[in-house]
C-alpha positions as CSV (number, residue, x, y, z in Angstrom):
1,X,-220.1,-28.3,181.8
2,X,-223.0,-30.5,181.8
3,X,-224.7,-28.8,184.4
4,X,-224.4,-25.4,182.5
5,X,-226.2,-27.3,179.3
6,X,-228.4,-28.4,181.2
7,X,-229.5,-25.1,183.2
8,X,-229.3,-22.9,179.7
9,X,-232.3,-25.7,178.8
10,X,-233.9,-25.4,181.7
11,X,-234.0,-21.5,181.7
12,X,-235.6,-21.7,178.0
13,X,-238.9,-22.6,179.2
14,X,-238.5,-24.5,182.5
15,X,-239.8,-28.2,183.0
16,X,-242.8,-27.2,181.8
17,X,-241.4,-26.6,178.3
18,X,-238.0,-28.5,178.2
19,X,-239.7,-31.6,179.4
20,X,-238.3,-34.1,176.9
21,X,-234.7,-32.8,177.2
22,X,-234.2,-32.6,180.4
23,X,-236.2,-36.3,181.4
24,X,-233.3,-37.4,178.7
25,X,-231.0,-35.7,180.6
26,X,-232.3,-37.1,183.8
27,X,-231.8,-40.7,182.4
28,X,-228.1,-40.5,181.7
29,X,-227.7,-39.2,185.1
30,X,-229.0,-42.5,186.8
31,X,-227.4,-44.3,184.0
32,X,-224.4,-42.7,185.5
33,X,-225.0,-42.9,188.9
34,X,-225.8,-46.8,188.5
35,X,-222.4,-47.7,187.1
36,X,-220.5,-47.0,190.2
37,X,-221.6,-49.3,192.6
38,X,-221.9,-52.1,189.8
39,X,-218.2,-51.8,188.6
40,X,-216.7,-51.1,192.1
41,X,-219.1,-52.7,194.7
42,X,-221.0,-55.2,193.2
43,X,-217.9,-56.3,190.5
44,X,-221.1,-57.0,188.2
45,X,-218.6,-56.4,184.6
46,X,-221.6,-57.5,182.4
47,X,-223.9,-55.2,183.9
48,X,-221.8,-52.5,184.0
49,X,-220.6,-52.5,180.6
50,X,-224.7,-53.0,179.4
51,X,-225.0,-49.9,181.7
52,X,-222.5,-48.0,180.4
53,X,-223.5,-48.4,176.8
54,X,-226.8,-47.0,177.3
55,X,-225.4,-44.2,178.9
56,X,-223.5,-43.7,175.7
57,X,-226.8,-43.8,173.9
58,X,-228.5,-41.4,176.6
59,X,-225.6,-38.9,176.6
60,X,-226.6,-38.3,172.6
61,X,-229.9,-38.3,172.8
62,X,-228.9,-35.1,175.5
63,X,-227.0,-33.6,173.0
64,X,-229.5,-34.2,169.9
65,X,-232.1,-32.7,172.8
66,X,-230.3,-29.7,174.0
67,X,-228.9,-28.9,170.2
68,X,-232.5,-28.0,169.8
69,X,-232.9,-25.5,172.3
70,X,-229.1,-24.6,172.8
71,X,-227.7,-24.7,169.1
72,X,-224.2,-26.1,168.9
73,X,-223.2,-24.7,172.5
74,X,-224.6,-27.8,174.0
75,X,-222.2,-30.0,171.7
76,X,-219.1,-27.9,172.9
77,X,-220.5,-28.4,176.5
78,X,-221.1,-31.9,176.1
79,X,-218.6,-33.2,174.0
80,X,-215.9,-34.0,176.4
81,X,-218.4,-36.2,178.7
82,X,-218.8,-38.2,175.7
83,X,-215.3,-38.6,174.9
84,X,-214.6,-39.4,178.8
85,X,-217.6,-41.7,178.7
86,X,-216.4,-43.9,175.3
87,X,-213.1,-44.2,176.8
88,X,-214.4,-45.6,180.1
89,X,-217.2,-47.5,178.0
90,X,-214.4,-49.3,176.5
91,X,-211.9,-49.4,179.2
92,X,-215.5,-51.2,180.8
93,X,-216.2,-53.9,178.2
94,X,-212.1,-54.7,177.6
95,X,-212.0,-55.2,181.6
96,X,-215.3,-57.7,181.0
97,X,-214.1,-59.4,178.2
98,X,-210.2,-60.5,180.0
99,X,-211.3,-60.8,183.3
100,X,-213.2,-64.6,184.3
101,X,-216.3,-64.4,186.1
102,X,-215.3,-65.7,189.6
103,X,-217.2,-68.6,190.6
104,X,-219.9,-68.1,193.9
105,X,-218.2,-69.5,197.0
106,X,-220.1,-71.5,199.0
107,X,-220.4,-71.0,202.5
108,X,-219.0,-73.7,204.9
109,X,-220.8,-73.5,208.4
């Protein structure tokens, strides 16, 4: 669904004349494409639930952005990525807040 939003912008003009929407779009996808590897690979909580926030923040800017060109389509489009988002945005910050930043270990040679 997000990439339908985003291509009904697009075809309204291209980049040339959906520039702002779609670089807002742009930055919630790296938002989202950061979180991954700091939740899962890097076990960086605090990070990961700073990440996550701003993609909450970038996710409505999109919609705010694509309302503009789209009309209310790009809420119904959107919508469910920022319930799905919220939930893991707090699932993310609960799993922060209980869990004890593990202390470095220090290599013995």
């Amino acid at each position: 669904m997000m990439g339908l939003a985003s291509y009904l912008v697009w075809r309204q003009g291209g980049f040339e004349r959906q520039a702002v929407p779609l670089a807002v779009y742009g930055v919630q996808l790296v938002l989202n494409l950061l979180w991954t590897p700091l939740f899962f690979k890097a076990h960086r909580l605090d990070l990961a639930s700073a990440d996550i926030a701003g993609m909450l923040v970038a996710i409505v800017a999109t919609i705010c952005q694509f309302r503009r060109v789209i009309g209310d389509l790009a809420l119904m489009l959107l919508l469910p990525y920022l319930a799905w988002v919220s939930y893991a945005s707090a699932l993310t910050f609960w799993i922060w807040r209980h869990n004890p930043t593990r202390p470095t270990r220090v290599k013995a040679y």
